[in-house]
KEZA-202310 format. One line per 2 residues: number of its first residue (from 1); for each residue z, y, x of N, C-alpha, C, CB. Coordinates in steps of 0.05 Angstrom, whole numbers, plus 5000, padded with zeros to 4 digits. Glycine has a CB too. Layout:
<nodes>
NUM> Z:Y:X:Z:Y:X:Z:Y:X:Z:Y:X  ...
</nodes>
This chain:
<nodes>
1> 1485:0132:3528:1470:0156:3522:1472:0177:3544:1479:0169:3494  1447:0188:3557:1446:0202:3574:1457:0236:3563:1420:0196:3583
3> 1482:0247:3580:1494:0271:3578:1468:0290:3576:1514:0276:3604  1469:0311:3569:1449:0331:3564:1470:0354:3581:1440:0337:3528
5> 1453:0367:3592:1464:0392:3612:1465:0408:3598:1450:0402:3635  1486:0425:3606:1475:0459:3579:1472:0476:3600:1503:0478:3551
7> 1460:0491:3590:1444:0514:3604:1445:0533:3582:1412:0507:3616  1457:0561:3587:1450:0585:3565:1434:0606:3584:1482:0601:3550
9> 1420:0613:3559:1395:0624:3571:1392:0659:3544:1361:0590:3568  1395:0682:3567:1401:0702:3553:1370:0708:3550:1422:0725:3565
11> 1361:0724:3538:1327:0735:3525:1329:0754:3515:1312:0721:3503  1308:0771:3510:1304:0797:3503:1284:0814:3518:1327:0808:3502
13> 1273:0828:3493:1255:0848:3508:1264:0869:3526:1242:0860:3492  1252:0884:3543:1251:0898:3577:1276:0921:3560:1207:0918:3595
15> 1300:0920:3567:1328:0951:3574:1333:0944:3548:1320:0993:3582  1333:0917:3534:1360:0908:3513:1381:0905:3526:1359:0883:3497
17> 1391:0901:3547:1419:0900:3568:1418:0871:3558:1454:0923:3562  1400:0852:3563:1407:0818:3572:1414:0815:3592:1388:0798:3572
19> 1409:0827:3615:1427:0826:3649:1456:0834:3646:1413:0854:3675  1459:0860:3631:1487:0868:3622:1503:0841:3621:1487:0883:3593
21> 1491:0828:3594:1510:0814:3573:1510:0792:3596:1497:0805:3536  1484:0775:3613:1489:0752:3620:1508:0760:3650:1460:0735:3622
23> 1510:0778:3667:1528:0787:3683:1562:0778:3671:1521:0819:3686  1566:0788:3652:1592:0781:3633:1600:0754:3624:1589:0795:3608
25> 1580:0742:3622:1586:0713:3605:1588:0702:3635:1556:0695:3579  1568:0699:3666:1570:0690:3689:1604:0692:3699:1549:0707:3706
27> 1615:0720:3690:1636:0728:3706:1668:0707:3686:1637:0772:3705  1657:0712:3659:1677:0695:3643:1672:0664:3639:1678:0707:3616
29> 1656:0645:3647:1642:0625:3640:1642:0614:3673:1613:0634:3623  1646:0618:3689:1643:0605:3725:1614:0593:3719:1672:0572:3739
31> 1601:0626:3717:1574:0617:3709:1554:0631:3736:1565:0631:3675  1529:0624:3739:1519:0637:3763:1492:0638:3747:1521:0619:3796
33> 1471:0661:3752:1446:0673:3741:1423:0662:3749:1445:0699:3745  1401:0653:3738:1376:0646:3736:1365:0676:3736:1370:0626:3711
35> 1345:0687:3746:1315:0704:3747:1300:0694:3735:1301:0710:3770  1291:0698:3705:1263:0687:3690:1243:0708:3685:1268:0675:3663
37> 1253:0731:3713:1239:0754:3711:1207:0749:3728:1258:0778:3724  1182:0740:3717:1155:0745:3742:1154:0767:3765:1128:0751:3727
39> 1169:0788:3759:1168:0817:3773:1189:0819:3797:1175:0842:3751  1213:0805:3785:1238:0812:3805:1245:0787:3833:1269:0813:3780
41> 1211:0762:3829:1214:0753:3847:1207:0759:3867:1210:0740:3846  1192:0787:3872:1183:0796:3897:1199:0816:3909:1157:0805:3895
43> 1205:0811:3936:1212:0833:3950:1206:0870:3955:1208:0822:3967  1222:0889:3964:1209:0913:3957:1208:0919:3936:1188:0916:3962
45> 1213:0905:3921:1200:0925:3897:1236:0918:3876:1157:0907:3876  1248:0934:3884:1271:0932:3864:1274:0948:3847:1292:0931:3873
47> 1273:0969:3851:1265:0999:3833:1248:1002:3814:1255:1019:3848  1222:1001:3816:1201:0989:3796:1207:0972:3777:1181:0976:3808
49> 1214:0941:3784:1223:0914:3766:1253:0928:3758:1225:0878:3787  1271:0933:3753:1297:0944:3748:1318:0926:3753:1298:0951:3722
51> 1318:0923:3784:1334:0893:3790:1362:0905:3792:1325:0875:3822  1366:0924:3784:1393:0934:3800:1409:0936:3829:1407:0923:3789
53> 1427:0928:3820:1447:0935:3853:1458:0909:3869:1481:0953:3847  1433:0899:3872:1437:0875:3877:1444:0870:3922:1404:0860:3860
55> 1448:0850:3923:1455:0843:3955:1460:0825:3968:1470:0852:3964  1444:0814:3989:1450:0786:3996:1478:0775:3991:1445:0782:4024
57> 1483:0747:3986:1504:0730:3992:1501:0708:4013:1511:0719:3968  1513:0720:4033:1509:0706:4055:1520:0678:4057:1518:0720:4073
59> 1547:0673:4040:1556:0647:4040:1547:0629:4022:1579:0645:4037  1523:0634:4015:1510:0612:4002:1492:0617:3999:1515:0602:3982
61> 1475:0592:4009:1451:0589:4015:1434:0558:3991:1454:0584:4051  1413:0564:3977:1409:0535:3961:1383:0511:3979:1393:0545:3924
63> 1395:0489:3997:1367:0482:4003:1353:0464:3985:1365:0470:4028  1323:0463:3975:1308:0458:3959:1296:0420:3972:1287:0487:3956
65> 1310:0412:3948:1308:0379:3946:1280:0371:3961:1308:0368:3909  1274:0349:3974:1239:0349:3988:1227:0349:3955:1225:0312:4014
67> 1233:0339:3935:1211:0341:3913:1208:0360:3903:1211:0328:3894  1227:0383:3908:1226:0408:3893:1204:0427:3926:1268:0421:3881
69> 1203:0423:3943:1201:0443:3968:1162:0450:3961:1213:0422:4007  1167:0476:3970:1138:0484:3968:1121:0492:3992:1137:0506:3951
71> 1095:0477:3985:1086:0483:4011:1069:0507:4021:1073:0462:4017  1064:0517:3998:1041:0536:4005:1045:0564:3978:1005:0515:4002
73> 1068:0582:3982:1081:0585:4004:1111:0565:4015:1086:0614:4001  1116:0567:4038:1134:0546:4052:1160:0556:4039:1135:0546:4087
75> 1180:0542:4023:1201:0543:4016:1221:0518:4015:1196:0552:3996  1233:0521:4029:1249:0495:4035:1284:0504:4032:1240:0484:4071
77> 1288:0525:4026:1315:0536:4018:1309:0560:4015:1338:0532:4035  1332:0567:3995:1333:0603:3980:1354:0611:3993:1340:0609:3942
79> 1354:0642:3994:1374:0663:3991:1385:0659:3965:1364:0690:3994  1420:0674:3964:1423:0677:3944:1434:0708:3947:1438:0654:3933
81> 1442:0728:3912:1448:0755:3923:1467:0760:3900:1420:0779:3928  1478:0780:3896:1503:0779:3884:1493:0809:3870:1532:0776:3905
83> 1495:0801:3842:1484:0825:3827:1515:0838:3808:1455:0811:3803  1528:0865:3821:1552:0868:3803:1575:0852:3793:1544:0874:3784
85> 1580:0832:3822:1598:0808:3818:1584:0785:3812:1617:0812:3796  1567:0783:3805:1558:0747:3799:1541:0748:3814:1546:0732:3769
87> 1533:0717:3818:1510:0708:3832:1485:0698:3819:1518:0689:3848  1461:0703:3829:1436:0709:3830:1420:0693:3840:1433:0727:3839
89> 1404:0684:3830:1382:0663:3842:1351:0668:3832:1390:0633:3832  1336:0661:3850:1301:0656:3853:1299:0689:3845:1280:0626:3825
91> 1307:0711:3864:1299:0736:3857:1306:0746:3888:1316:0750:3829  1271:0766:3897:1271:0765:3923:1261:0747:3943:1289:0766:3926
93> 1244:0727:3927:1243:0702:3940:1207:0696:3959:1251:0677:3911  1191:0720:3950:1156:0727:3959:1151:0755:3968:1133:0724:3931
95> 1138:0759:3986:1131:0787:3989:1105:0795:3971:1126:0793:4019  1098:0816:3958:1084:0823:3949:1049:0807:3951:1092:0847:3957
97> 1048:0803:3970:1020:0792:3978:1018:0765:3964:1017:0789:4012  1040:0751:3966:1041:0723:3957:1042:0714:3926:1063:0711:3970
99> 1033:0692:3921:1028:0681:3886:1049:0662:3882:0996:0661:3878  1062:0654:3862:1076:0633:3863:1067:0630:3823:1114:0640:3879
101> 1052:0605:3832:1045:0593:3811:1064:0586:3786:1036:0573:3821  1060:0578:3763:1084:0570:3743:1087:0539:3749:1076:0577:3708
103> 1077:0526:3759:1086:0491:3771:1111:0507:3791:1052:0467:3798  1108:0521:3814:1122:0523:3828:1137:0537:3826:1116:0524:3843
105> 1150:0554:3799:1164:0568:3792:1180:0543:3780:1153:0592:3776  1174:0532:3762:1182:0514:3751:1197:0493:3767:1162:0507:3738
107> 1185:0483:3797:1203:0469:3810:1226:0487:3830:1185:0448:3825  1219:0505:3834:1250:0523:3843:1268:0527:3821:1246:0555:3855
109> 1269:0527:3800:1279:0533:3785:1295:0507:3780:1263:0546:3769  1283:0472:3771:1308:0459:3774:1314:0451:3793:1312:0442:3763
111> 1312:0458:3823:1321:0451:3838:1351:0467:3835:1302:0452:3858  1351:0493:3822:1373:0515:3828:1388:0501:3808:1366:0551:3824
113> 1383:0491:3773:1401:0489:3754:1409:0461:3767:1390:0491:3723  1398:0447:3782:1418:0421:3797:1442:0428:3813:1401:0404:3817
115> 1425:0447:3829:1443:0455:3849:1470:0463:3832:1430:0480:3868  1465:0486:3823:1487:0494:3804:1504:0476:3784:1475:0510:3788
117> 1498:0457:3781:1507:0433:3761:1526:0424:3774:1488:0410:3755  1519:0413:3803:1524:0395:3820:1556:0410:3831:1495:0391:3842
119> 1556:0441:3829:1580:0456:3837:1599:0457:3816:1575:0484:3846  1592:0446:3797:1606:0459:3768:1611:0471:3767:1620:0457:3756
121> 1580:0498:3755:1582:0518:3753:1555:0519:3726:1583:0533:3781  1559:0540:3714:1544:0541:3689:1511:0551:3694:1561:0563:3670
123> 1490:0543:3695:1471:0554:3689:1461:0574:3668:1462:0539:3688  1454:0609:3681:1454:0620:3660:1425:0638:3669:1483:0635:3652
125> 1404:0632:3650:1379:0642:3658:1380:0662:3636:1353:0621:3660  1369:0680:3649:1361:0712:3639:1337:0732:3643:1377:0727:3648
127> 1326:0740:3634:1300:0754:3637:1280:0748:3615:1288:0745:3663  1255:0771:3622:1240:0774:3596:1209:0761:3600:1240:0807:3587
129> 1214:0743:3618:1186:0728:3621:1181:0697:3606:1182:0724:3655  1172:0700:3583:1179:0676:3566:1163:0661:3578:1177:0676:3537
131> 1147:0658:3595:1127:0627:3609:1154:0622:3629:1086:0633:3633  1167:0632:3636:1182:0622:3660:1206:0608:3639:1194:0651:3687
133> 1213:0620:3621:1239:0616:3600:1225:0586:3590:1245:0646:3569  1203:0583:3580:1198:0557:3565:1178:0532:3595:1172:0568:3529
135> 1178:0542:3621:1173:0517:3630:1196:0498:3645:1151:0521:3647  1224:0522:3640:1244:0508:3651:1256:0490:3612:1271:0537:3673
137> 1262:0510:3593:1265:0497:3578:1259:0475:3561:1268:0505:3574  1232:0471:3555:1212:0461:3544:1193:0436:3557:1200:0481:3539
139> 1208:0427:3584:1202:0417:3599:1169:0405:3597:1224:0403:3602  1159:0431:3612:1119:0435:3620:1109:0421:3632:1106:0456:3635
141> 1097:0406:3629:1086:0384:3648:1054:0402:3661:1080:0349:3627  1056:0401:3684:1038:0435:3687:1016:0419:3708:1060:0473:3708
143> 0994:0417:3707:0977:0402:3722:0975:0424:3742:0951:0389:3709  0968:0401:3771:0969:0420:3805:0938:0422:3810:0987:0399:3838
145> 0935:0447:3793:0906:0469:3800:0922:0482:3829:0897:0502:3767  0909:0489:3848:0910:0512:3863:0899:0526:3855:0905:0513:3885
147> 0910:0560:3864:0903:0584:3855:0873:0582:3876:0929:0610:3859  0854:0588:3859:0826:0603:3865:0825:0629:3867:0807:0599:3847
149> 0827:0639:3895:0838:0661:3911:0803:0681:3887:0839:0654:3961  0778:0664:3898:0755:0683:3892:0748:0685:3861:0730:0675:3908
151> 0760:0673:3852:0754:0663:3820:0777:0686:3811:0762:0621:3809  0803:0689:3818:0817:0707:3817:0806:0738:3816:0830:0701:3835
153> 0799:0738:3843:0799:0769:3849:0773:0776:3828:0794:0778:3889  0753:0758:3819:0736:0769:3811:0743:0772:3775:0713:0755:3823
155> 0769:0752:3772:0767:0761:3740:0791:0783:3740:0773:0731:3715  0808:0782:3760:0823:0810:3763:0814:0839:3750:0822:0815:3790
157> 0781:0840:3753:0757:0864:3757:0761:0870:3730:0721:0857:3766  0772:0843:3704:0751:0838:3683:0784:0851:3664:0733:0796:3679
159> 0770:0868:3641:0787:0870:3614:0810:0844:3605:0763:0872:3589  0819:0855:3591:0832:0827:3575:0809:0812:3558:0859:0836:3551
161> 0801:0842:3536:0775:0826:3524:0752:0806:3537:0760:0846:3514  0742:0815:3558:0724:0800:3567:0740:0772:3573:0711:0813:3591
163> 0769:0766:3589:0784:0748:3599:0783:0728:3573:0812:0760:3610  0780:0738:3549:0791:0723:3528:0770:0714:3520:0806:0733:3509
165> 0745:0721:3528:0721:0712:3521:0708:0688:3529:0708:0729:3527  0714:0694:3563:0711:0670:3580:0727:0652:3576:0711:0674:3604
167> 0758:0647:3562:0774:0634:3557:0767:0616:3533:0792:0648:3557  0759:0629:3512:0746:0613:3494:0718:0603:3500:0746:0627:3471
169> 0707:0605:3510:0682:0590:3523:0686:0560:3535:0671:0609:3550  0712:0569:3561:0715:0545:3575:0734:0529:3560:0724:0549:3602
171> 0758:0540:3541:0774:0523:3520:0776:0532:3504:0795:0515:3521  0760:0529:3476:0771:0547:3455:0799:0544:3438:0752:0548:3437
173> 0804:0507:3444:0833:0499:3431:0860:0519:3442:0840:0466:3440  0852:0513:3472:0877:0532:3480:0883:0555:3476:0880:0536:3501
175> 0856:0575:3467:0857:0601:3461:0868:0605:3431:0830:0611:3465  0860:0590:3417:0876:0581:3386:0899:0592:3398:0879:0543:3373
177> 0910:0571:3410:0941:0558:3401:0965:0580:3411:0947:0522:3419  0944:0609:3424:0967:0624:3442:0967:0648:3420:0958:0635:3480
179> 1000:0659:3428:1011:0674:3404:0995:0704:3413:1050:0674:3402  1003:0726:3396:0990:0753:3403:1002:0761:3434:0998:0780:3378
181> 1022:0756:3440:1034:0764:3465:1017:0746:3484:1067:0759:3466  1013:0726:3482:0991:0703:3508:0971:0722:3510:0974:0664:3496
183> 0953:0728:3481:0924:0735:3490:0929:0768:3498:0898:0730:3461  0951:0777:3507:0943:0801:3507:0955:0804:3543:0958:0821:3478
185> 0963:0782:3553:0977:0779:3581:0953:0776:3598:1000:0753:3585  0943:0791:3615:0921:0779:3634:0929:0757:3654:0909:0803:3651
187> 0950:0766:3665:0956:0740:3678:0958:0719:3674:0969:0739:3686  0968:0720:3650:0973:0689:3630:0939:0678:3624:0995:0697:3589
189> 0929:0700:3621:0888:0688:3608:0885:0679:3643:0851:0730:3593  0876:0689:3660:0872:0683:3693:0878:0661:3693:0889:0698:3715
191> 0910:0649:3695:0922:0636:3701:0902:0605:3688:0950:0646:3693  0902:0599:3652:0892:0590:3636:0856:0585:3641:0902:0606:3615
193> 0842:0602:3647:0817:0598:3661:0814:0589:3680:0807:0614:3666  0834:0596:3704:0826:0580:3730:0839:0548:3719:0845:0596:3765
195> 0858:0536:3705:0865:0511:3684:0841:0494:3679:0874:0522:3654  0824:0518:3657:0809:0506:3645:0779:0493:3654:0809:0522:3627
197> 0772:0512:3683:0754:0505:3700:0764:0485:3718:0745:0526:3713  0777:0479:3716:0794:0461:3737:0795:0427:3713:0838:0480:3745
199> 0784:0434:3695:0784:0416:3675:0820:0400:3660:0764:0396:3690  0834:0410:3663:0867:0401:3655:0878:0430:3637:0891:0394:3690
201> 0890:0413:3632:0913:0430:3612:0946:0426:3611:0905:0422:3582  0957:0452:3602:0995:0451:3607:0992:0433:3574:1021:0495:3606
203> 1015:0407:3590:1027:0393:3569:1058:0409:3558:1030:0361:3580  1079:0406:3539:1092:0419:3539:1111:0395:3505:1076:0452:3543
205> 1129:0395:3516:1150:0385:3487:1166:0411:3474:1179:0360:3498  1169:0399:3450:1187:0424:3445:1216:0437:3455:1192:0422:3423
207> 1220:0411:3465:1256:0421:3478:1261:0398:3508:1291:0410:3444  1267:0401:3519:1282:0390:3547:1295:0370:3530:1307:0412:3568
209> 1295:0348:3536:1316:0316:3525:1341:0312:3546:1293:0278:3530  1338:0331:3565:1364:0335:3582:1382:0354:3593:1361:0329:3599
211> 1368:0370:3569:1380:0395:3572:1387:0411:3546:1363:0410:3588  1421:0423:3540:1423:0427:3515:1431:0460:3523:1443:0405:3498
213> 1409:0474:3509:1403:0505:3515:1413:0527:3494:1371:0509:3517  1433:0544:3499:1438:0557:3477:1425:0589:3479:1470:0555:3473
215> 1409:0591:3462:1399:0628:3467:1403:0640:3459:1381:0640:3465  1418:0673:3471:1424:0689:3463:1410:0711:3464:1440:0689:3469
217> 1414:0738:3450:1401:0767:3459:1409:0784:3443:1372:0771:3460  1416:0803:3467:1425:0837:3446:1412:0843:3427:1421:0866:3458
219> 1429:0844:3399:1419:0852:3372:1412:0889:3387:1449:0846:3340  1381:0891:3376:1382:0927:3374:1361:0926:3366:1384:0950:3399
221> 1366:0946:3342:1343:0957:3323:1314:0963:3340:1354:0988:3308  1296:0976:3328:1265:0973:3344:1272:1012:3361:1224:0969:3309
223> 1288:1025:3342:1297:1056:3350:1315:1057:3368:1308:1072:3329  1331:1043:3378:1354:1038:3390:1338:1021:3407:1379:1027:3374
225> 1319:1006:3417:1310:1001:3433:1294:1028:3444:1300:0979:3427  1277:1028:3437:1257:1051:3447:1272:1066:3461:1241:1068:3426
227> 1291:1079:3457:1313:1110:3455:1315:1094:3491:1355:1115:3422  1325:1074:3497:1338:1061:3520:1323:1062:3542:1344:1037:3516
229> 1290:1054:3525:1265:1045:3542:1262:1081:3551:1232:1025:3521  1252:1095:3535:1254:1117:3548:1278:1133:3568:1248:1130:3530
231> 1300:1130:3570:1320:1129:3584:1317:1119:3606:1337:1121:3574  1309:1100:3607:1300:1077:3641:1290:1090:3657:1277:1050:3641
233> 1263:1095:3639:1242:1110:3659:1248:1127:3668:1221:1118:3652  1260:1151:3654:1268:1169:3679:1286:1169:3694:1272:1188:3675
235> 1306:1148:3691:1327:1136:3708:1308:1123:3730:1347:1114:3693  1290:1106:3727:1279:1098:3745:1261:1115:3764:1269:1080:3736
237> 1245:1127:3756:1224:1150:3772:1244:1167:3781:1201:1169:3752  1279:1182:3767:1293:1185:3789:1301:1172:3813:1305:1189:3782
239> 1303:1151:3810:1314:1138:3822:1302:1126:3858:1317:1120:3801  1270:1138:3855:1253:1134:3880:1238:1117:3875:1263:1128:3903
241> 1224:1103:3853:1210:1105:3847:1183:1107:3857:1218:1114:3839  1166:1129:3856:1144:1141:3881:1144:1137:3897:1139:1160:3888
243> 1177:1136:3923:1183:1136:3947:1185:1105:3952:1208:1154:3952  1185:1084:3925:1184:1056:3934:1156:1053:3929:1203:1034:3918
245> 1142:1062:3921:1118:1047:3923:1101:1062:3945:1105:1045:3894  1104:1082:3960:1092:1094:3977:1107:1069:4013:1101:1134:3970
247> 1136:1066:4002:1137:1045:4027:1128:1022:4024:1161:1040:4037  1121:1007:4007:1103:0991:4001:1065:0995:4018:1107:0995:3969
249> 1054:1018:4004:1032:1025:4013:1032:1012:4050:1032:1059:4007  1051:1030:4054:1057:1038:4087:1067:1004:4101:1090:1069:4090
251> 1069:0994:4089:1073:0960:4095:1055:0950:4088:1093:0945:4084  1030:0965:4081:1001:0945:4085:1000:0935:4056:1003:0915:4112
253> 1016:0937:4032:1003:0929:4006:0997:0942:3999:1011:0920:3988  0974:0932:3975:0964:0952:3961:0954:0938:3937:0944:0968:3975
255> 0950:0962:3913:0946:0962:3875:0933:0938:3866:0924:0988:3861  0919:0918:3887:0903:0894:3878:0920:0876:3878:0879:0886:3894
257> 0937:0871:3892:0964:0851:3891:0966:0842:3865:0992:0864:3899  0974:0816:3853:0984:0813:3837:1013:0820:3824:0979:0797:3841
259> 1029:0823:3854:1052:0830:3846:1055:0863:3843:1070:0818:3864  1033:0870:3843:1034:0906:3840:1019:0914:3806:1007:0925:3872
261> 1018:0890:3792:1009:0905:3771:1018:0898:3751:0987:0906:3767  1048:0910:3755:1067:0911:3732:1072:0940:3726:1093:0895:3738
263> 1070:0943:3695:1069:0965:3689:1066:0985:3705:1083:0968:3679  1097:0986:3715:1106:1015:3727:1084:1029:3757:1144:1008:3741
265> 1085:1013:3761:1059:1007:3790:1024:1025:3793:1047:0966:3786  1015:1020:3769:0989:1028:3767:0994:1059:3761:0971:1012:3744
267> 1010:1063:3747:1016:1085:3733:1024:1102:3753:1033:1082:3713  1038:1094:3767:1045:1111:3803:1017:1111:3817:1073:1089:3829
269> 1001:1096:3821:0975:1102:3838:0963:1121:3821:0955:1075:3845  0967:1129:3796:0951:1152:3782:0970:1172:3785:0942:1147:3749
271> 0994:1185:3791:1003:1202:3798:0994:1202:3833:1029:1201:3787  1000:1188:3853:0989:1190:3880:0961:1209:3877:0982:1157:3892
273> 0948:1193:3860:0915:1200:3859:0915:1226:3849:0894:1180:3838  0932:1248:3836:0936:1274:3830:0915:1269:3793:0922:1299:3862
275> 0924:1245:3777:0912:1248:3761:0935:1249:3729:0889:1225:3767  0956:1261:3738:0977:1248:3721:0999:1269:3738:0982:1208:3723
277> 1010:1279:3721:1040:1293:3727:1066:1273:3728:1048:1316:3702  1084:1295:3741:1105:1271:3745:1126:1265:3711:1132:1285:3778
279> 1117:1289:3694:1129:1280:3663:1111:1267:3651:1137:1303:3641  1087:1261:3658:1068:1250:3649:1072:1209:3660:1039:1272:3662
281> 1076:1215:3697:1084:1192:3693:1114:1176:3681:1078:1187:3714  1125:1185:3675:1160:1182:3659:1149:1169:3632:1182:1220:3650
283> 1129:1188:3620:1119:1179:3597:1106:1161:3591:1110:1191:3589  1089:1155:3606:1064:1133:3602:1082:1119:3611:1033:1133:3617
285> 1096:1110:3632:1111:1080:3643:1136:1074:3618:1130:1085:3681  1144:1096:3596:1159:1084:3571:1141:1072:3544:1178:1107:3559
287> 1116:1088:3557:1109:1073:3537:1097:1048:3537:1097:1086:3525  1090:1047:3565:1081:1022:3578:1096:0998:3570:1081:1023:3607
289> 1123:0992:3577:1142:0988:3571:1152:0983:3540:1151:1005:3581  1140:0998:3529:1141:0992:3500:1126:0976:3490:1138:1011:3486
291> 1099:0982:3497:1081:0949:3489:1094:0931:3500:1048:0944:3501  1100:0931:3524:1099:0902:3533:1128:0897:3512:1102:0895:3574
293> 1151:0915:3503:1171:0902:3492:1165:0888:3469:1189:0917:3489  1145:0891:3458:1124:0888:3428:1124:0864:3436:1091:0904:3421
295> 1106:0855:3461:1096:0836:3460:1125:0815:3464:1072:0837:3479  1145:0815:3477:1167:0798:3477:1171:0797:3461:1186:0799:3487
297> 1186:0813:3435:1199:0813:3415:1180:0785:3397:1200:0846:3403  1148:0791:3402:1134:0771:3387:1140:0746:3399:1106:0774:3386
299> 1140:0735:3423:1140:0715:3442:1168:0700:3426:1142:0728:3478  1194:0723:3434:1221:0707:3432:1229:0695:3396:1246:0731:3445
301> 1209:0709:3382:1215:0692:3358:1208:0670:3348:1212:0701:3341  1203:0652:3364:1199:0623:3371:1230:0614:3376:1177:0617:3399
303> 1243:0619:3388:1263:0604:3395:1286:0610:3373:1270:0609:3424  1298:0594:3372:1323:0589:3353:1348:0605:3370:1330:0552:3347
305> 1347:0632:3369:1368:0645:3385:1390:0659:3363:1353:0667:3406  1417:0668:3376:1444:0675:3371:1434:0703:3366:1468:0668:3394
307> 1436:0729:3356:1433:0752:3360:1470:0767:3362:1412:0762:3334  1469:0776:3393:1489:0786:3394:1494:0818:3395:1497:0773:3410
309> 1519:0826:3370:1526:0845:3374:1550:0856:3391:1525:0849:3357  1565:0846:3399:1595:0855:3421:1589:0830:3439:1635:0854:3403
311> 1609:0842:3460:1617:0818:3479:1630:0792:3473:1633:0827:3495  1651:0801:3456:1669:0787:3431:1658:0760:3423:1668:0807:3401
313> 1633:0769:3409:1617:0753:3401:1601:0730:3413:1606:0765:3393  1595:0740:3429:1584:0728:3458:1598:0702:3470:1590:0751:3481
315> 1618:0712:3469:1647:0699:3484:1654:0670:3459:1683:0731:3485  1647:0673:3438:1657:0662:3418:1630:0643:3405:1670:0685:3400
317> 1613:0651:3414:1581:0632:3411:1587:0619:3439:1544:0653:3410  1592:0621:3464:1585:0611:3487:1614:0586:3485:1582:0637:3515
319> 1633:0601:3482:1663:0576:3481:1650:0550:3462:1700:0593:3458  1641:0558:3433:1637:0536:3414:1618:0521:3426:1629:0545:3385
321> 1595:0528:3445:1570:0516:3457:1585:0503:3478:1544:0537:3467  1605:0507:3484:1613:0491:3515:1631:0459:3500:1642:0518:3542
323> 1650:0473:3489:1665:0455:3477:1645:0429:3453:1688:0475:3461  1622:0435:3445:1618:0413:3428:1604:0389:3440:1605:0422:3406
</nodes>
């Protein structure tokens, strides 16, 4: 009987402290961190995505297996960076301009839980992007569409509503089968259209047959979230904020990027544009933030996860998951 790998994988919606908790279990566990964040793979932009205090690790470097290596963009080995004592992976890894598909998310990603295996060291993925959380877990069998650069930019233009329109046109099964959080993700509809014109579809099982995954996430009420989410934001807009996305500008990106239209992002080009105060932007980017936490909270109740309240606890779900 073939061994099953474990992999624990922390979840939760955007400033539940799942980076907190999985930083802790990495440091007690000779565990090292997965990024299942879409936002915190791009460079520049650390402030915005809430990557923290993060910093290269120069003594280790991961090179990417030839079946895992990508060609377009060229990736043939990662950086790695050290976030508050542990180590960090597939974060930092595109500059703003660049796409990195969910096939090719999906193959950096086991190239890293091998790598990591292979050191005996624990795989511990974290973040609030559940397509990245279920194509490593759920093992996706993701057909190789290239991104349609013009098919893109032109449904970019388009609502969600309209996106969901054209989505049920070209597949209406697939549009069924996605939860309120899918139909309300534009990227995720984009992504699914350029799929469905391409004539294929994501296959998907319910669980990895080689991989035994335990999920966790900070228990906090829906008030005790919010209270936090608003807390961020102005931690973050203190934090430079404006002054990161203006060096961005000045490095030749700009608001059409894919990797610029995450929340916090648009909402700064409407303060630039003098259409929005600076308490005005604090406000709108929590509450921004708040939908999208809506929409996780819906996403992550699919999975059969641990709800943790202390570290204690943590420590005492992760020991029983190692040992059985």
């Amino acid at each position: 009987m073939k061994i099953r790998r474990k992999v624990i994988t922390v979840i939760g919606p955007t400033a539940s402290g799942k980076t907190s908790l999985a930083i802790e279990l990495a440091k007690k566990f000779n565990g090292e961190l997965i990024n299942t964040d879409s936002r915190q793979i791009y460079k520049y932009m650390d402030i915005g995505t809430a990557k923290g205090n993060i910093e290269k690790y120069d003594k280790l470097k991961i090179k990417i297996p030839k079946k895992y290596q990508l060609r377009k963009p060229i990736i043939k080995e990662l950086n790695v960076y050290k976030l508050e004592g542990a180590i960090i992976h597939l974060i930092n890894i595109l500059t703003p301009d660049q796409i990195l598909t969910l096939a090719q998310y999906q193959k950096l990603a086991n190239a890293v839980i091998e790598n990591i295996i292979e050191r005996s060291k624990t795989p511990i993925l974290v973040g609030g992007t559940g397509l990245y959380i279920d194509a490593i877990t759920k093992g996706y069998r993701i057909p190789r569409v290239r991104p349609d650069r013009k098919l893109r930019e032109k449904l970019e233009k388009m609502n969600i509503k309209k996106l969901a329109k054209i989505l049920k046109k070209s597949n209406s099964n697939v549009y069924k089968r996605l939860n309120r959080s899918d139909k309300l993700n534009k990227r995720r509809l984009i992504r699914l259209i350029e799929v469905a014109k391409a004539g294929k579809k994501i296959l998907k099982s319910k669980e990895r047959p080689d991989l035994n995954v335990l999920y966790l996430t900070p228990k906090r009420s829906r008030d005790e979230l919010y209270k936090r989410i608003d807390k961020r934001a102005k931690v973050i807009v203190d934090l430079g904020l404006i002054n990161e996305v203006k060096k961005l500008i000045n490095k030749g990106y700009n608001f059409t990027m894919p990797a610029m239209s995450a929340i916090s992002y648009p909402i700064v080009k409407r303060y630039l544009k003098g259409e929005i105060t600076k308490d005005e932007l604090i406000e709108k980017f929590a509450q921004g933030d708040k939908n999208y936490a809506r929409r996780q909270i819906t996403w992550f109740k699919r999975y059969d996860v641990v709800e943790i309240e202390n570290i204690k606890q943590a420590y005492k779900e992760v020991e029983k998951f190692i040992k059985k």
